[in-house]
N, C-alpha and C positions, 0 to 999 in steps of 0.2 A: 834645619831639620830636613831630611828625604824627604822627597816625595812618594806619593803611592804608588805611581809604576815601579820609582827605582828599587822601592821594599818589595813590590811583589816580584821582581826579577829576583832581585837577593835569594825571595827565600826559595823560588823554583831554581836558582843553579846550586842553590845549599842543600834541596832534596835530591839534586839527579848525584851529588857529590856522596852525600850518603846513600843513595843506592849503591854508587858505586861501591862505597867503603863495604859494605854487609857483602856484599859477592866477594871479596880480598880477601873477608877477614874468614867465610864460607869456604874458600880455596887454602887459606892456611891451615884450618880447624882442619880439614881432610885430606893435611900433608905433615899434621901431626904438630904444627908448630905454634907456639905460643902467642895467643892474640890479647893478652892483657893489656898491651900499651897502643891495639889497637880499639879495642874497646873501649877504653877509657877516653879518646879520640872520640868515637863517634858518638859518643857523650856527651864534649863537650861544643861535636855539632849541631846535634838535637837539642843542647839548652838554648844554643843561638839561631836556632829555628825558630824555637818559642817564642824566645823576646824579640825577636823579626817580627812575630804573627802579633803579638800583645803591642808592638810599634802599630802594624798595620791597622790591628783595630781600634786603636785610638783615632788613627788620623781617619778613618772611616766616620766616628762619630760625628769629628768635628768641621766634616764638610757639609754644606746646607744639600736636602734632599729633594731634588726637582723633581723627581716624580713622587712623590709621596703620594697614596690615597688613589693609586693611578692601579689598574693590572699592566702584566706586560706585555709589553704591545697593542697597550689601550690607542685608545683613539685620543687626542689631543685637541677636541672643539669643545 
């Protein structure tokens, strides 16, 4: 299984990819051409955003919490 950097990279180069995607499909929309099969594309990158983030927070739970009980940037004596 990933690790937690490697999902949180994933899902930040999956967001800047669909940013990109909405500005292409913004440039088609207002050159009059058909964005259905890009839409449905950036569809099926946002559901694999999700299950990236539903990956992430699982492996979030299951790492033990060293600071728990703590503020941030408490003091540690």
């Amino acid at each position: 299984m990933p690790d937690l950097d490697f999902i949180r990279g994933e899902i930040e180069q999956m967001r800047i990819q669909v940013g990109r995607q909405r500005k292409e499909i913004l440039g088609l929309q207002r050159a009059g051409i058909g964005t259905a099969s890009a839409e449905a594309l950036l569809s099926r990158m946002q559901a694999r955003i999700d299950d990236l983030c539903a990956q992430r927070d699982a492996l979030k739970k299951s790492q033990p919490h060293h600071n728990q009980g703590k503020a941030l940037g408490g003091r540690k004596w």
